[in-house]
PyMOL commands that place a pseudoatom at each C-alpha (Angstrom):
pseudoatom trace, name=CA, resn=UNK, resi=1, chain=A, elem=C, hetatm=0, pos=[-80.062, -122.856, -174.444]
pseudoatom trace, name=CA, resn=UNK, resi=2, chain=A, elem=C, hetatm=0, pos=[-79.760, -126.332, -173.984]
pseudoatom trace, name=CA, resn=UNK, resi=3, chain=A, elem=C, hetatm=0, pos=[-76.604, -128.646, -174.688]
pseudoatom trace, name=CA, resn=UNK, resi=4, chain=A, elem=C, hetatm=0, pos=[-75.792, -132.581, -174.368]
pseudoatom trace, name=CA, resn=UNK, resi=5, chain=A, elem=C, hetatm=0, pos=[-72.360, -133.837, -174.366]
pseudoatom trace, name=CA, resn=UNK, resi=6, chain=A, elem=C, hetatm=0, pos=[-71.386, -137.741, -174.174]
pseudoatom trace, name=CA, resn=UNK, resi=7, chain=A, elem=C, hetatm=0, pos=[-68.902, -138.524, -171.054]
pseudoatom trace, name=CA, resn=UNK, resi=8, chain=A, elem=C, hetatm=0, pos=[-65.391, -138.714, -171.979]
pseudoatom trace, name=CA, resn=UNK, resi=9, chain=A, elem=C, hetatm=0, pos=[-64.460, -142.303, -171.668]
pseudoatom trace, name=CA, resn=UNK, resi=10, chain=A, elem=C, hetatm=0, pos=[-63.242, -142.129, -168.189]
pseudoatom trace, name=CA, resn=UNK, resi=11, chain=A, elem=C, hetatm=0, pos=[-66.321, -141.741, -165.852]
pseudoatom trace, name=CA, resn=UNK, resi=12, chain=A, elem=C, hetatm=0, pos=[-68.750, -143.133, -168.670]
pseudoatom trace, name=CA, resn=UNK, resi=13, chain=A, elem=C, hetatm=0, pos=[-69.221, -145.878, -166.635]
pseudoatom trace, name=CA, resn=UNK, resi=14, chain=A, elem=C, hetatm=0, pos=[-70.328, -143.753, -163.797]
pseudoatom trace, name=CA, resn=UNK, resi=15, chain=A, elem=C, hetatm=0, pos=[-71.811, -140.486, -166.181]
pseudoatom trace, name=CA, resn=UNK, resi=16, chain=A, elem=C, hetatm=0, pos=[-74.537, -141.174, -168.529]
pseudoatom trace, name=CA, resn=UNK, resi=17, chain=A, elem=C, hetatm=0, pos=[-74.253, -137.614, -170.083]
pseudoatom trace, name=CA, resn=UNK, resi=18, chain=A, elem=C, hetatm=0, pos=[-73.265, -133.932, -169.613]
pseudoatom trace, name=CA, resn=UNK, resi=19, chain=A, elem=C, hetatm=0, pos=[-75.239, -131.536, -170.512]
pseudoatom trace, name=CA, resn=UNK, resi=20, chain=A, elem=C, hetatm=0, pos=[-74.815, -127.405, -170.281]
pseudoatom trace, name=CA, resn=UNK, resi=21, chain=A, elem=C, hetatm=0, pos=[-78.032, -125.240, -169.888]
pseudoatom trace, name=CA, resn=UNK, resi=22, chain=A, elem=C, hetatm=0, pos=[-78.069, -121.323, -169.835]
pseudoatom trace, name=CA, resn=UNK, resi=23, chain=A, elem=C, hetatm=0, pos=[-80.965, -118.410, -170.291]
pseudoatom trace, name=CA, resn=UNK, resi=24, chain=A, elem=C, hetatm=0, pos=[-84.634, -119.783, -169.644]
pseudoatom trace, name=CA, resn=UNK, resi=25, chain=A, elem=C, hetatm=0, pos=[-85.042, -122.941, -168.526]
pseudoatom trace, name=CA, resn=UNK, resi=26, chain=A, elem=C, hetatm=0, pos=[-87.318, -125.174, -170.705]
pseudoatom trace, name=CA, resn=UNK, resi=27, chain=A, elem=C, hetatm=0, pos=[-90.611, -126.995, -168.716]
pseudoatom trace, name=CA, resn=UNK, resi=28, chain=A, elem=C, hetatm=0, pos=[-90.009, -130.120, -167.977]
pseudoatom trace, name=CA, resn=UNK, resi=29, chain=A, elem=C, hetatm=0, pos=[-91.413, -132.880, -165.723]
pseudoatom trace, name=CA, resn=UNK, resi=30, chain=A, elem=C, hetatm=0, pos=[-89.816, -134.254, -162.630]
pseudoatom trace, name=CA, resn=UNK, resi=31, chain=A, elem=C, hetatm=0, pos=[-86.335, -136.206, -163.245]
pseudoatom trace, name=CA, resn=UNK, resi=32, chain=A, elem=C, hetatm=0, pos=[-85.919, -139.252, -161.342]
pseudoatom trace, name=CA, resn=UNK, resi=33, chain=A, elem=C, hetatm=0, pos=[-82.595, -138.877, -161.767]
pseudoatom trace, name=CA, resn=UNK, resi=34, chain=A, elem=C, hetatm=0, pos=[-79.131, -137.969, -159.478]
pseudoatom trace, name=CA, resn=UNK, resi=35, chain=A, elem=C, hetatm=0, pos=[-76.558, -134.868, -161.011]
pseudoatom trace, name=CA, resn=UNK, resi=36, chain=A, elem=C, hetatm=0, pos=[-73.897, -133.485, -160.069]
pseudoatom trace, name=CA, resn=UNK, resi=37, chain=A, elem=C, hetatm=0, pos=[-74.292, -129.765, -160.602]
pseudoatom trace, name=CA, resn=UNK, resi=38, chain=A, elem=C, hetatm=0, pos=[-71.261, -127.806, -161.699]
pseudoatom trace, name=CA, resn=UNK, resi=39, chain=A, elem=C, hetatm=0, pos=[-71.681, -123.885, -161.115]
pseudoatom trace, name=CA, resn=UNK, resi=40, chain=A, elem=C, hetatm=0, pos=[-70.119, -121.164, -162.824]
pseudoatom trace, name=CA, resn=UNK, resi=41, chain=A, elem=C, hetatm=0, pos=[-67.747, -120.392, -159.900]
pseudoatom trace, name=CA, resn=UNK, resi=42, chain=A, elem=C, hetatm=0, pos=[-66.795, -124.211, -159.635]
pseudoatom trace, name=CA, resn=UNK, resi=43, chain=A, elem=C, hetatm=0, pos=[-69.198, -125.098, -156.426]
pseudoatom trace, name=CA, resn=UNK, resi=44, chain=A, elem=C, hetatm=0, pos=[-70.421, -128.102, -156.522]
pseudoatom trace, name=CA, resn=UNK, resi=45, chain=A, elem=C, hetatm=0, pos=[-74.318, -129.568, -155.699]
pseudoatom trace, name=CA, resn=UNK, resi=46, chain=A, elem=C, hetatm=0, pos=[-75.480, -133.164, -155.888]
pseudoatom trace, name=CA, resn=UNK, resi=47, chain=A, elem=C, hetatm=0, pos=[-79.554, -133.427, -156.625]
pseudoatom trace, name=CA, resn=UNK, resi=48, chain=A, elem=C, hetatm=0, pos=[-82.132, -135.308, -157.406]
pseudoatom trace, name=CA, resn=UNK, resi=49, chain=A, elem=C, hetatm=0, pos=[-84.173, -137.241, -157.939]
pseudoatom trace, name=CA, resn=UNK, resi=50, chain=A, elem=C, hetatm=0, pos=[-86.176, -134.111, -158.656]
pseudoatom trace, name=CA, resn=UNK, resi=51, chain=A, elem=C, hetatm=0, pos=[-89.785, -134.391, -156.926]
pseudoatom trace, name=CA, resn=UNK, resi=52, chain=A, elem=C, hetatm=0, pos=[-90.971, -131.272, -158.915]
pseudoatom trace, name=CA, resn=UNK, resi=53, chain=A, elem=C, hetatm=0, pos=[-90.535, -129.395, -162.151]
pseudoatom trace, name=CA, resn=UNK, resi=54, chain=A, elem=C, hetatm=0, pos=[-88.018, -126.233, -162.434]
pseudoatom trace, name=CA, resn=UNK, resi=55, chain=A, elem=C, hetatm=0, pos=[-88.797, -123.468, -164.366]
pseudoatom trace, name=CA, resn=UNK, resi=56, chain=A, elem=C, hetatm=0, pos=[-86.973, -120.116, -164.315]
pseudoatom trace, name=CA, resn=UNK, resi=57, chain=A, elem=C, hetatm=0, pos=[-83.830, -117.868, -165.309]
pseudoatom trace, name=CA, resn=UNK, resi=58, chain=A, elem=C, hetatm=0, pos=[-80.572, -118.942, -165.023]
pseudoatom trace, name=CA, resn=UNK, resi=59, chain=A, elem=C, hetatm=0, pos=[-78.034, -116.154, -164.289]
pseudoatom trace, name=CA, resn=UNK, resi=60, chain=A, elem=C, hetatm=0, pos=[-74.979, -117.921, -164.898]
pseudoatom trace, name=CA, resn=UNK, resi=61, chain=A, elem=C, hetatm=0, pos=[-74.259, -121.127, -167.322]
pseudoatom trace, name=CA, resn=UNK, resi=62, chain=A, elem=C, hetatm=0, pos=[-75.195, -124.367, -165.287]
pseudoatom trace, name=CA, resn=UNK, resi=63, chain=A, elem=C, hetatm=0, pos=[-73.080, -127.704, -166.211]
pseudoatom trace, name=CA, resn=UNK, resi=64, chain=A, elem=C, hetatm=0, pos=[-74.738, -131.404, -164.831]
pseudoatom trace, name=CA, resn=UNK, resi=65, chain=A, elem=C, hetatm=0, pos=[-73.360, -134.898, -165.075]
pseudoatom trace, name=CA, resn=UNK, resi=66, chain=A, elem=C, hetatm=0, pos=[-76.204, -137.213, -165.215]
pseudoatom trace, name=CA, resn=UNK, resi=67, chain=A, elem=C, hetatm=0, pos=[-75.300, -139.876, -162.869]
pseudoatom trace, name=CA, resn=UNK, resi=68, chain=A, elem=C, hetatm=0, pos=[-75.995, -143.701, -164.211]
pseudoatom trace, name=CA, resn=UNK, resi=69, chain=A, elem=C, hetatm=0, pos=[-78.749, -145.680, -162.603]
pseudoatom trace, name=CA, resn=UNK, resi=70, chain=A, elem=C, hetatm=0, pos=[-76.942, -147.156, -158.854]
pseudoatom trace, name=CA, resn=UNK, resi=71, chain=A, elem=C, hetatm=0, pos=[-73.873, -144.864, -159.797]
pseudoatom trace, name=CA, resn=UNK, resi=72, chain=A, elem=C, hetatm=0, pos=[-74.305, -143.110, -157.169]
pseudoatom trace, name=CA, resn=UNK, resi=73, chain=A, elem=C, hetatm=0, pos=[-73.967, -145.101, -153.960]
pseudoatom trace, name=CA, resn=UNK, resi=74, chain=A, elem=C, hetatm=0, pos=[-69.865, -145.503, -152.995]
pseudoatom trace, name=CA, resn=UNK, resi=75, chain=A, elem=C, hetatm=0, pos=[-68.882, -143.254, -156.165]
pseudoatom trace, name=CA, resn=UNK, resi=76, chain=A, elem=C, hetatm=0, pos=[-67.976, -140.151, -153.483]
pseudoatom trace, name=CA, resn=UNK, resi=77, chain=A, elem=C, hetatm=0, pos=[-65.770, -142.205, -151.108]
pseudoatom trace, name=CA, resn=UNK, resi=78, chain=A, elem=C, hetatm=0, pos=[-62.284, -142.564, -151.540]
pseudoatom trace, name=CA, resn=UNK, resi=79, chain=A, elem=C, hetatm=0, pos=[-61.862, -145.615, -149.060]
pseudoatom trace, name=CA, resn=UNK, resi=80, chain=A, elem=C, hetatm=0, pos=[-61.819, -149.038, -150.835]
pseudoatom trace, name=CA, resn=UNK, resi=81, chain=A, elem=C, hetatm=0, pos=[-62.968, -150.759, -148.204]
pseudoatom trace, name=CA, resn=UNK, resi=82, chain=A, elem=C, hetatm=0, pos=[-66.155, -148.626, -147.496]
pseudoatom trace, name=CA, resn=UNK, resi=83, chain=A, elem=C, hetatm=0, pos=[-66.823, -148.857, -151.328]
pseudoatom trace, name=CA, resn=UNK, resi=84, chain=A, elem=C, hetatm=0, pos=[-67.146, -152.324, -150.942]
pseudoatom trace, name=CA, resn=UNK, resi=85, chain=A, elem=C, hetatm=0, pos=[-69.048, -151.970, -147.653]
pseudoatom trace, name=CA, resn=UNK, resi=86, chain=A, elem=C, hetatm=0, pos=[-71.304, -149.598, -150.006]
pseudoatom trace, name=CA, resn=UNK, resi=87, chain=A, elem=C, hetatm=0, pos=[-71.648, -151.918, -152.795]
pseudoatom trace, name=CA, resn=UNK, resi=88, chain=A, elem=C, hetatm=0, pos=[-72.613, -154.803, -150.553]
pseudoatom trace, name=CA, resn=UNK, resi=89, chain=A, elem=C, hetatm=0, pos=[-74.914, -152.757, -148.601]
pseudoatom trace, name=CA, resn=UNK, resi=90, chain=A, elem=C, hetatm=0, pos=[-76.608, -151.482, -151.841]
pseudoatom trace, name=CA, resn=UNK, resi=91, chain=A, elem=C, hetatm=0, pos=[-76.823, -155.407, -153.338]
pseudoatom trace, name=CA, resn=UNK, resi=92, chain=A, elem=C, hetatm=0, pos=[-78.640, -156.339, -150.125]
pseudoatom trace, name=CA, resn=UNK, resi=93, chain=A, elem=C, hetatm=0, pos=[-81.080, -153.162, -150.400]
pseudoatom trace, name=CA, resn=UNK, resi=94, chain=A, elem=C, hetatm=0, pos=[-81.513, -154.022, -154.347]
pseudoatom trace, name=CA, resn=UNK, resi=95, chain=A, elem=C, hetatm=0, pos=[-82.375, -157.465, -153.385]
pseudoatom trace, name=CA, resn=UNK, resi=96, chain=A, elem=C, hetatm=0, pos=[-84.639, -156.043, -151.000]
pseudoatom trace, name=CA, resn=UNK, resi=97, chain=A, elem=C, hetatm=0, pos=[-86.476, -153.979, -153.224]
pseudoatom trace, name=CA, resn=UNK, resi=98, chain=A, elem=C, hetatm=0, pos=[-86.664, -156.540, -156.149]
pseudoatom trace, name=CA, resn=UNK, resi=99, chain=A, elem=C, hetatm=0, pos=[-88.892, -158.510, -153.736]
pseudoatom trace, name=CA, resn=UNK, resi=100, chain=A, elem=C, hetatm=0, pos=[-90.806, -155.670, -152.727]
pseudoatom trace, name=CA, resn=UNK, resi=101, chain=A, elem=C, hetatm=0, pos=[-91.946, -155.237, -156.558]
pseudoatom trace, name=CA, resn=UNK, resi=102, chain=A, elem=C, hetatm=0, pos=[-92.863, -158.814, -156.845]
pseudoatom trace, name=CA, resn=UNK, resi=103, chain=A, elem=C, hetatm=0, pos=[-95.828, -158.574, -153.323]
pseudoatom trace, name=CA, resn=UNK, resi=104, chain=A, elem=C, hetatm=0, pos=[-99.369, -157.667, -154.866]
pseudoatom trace, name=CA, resn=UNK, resi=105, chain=A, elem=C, hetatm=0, pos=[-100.153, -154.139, -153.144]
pseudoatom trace, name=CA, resn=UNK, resi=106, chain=A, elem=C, hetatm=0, pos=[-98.384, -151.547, -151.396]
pseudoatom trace, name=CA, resn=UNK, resi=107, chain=A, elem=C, hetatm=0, pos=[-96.482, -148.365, -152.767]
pseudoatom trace, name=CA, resn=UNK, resi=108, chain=A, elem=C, hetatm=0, pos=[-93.139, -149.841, -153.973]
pseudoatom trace, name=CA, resn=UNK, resi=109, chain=A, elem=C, hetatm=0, pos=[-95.688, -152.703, -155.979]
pseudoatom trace, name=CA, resn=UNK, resi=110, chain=A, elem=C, hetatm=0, pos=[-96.924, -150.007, -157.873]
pseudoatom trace, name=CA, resn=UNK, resi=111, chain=A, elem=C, hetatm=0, pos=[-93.737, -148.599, -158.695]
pseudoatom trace, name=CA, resn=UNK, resi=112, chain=A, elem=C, hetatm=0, pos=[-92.494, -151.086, -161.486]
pseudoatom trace, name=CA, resn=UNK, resi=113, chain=A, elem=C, hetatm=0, pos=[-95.744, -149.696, -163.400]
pseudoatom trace, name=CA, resn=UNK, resi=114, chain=A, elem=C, hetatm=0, pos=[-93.440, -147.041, -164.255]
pseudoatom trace, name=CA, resn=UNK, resi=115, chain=A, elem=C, hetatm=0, pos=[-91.322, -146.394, -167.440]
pseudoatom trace, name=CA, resn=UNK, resi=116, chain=A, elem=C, hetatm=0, pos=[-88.130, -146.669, -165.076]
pseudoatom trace, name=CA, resn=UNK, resi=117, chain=A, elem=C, hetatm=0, pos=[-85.933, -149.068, -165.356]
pseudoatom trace, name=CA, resn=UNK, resi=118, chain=A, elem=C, hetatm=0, pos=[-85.266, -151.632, -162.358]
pseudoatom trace, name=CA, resn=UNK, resi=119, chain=A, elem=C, hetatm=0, pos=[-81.779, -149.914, -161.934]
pseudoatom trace, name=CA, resn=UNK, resi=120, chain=A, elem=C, hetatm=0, pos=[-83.352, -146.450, -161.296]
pseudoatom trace, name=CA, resn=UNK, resi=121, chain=A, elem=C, hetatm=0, pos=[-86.514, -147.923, -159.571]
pseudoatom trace, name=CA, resn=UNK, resi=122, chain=A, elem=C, hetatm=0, pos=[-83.434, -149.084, -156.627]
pseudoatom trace, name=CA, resn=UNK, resi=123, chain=A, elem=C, hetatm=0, pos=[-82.059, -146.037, -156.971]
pseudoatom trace, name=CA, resn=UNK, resi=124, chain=A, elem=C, hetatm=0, pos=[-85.225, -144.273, -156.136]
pseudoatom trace, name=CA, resn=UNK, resi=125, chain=A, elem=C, hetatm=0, pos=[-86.424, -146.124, -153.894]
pseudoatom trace, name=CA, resn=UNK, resi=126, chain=A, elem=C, hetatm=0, pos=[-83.267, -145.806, -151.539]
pseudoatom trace, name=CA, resn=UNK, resi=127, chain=A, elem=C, hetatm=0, pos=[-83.714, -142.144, -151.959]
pseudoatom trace, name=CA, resn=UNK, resi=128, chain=A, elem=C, hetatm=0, pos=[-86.878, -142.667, -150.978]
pseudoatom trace, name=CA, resn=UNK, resi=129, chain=A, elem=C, hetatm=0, pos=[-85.768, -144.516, -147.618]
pseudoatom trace, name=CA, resn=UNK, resi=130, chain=A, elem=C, hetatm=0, pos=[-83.119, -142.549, -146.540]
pseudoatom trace, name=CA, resn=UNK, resi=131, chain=A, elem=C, hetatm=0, pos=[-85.215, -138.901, -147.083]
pseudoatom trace, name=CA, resn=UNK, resi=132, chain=A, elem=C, hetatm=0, pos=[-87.983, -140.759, -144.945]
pseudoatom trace, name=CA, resn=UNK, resi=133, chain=A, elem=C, hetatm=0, pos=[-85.772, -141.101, -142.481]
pseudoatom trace, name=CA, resn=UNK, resi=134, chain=A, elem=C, hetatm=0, pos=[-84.189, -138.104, -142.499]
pseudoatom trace, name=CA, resn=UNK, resi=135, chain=A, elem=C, hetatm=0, pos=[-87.746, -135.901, -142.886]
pseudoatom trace, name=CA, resn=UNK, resi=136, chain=A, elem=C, hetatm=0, pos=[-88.699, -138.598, -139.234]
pseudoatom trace, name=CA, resn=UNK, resi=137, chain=A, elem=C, hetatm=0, pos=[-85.795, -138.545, -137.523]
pseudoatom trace, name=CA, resn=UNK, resi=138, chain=A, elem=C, hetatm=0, pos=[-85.745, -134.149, -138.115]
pseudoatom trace, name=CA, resn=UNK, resi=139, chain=A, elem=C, hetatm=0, pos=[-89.786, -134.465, -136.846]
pseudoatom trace, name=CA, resn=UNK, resi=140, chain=A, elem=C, hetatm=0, pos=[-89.261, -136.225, -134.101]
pseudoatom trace, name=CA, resn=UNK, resi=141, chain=A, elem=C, hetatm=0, pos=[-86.160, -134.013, -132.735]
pseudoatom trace, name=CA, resn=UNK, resi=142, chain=A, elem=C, hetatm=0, pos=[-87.942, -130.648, -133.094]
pseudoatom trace, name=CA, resn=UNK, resi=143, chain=A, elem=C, hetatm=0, pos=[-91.071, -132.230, -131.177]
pseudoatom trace, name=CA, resn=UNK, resi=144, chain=A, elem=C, hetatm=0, pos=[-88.804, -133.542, -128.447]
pseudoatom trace, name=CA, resn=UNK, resi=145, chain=A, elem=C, hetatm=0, pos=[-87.158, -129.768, -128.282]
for i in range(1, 145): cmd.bond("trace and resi %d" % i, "trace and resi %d" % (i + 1))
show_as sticks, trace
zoom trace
């Protein structure tokens, strides 16, 4: 079963939508998109974007928030000063990747081909960055041990 619930007025700028799933989960394509996953016995999990499709059981009720596009960047710090570190940070990256999408070839060239928006194209491809770099830095560690 499948539910969608608009945010209460509070985080809407932040939360797209809630939604509630239980039972079977429905096919569905990979989500370029960020949730915050709310589990029956209140722990908490932040994914996506989702590289593959899910399909399965679910034990237990499941509650998301669907995260807006750039949402997520400085929304889980509680300094102001390092959100606005963040949010500058995240300009300059945006910036970055806006004239990325403008060269002729390459893989983030191809990417405004997509049906994403430019908001979630950032947002993806700053995912994108930081898992590279993560998935190298973890390589090159294990080789060295």
């Amino acid at each position: 079963m499948t539910s969608d619930f608009a945010p209460p007025a509070e985080p809407a700028d932040r939360v797209g939508r809630m939604w509630r799933r239980s039972g079977e989960l429905p096919p569905a394509l990979p989500q370029p998109y960020v949730d915050l996953l709310v589990f029956a016995d209140g722990s908490l999990w932040l994914t996506g974007p989702e590289t593959e499709a899910r399909t399965g059981n679910l034990a237990e009720p499941l509650t998301g928030l669907r995260l807006r596009p750039g949402a997520f960047f400085g929304t889980f710090t509680a300094d102001e000063s390092r959100q606005a570190a963040f949010h500058e940070a995240i300009s300059e990256l945006g910036d970055y990747f806006r004239e990325e999408f403008t060269r002729p070839t390459g893989i983030i060239a191809a990417l405004p081909a997509s049906d994403l928006t430019e908001d979630e194209l950032i947002d993806f491809c700053a995912l994108l960055l930081i898992n590279g770099h993560e998935t190298t830095k973890t390589l090159l560690v294990n080789a060295v041990l």
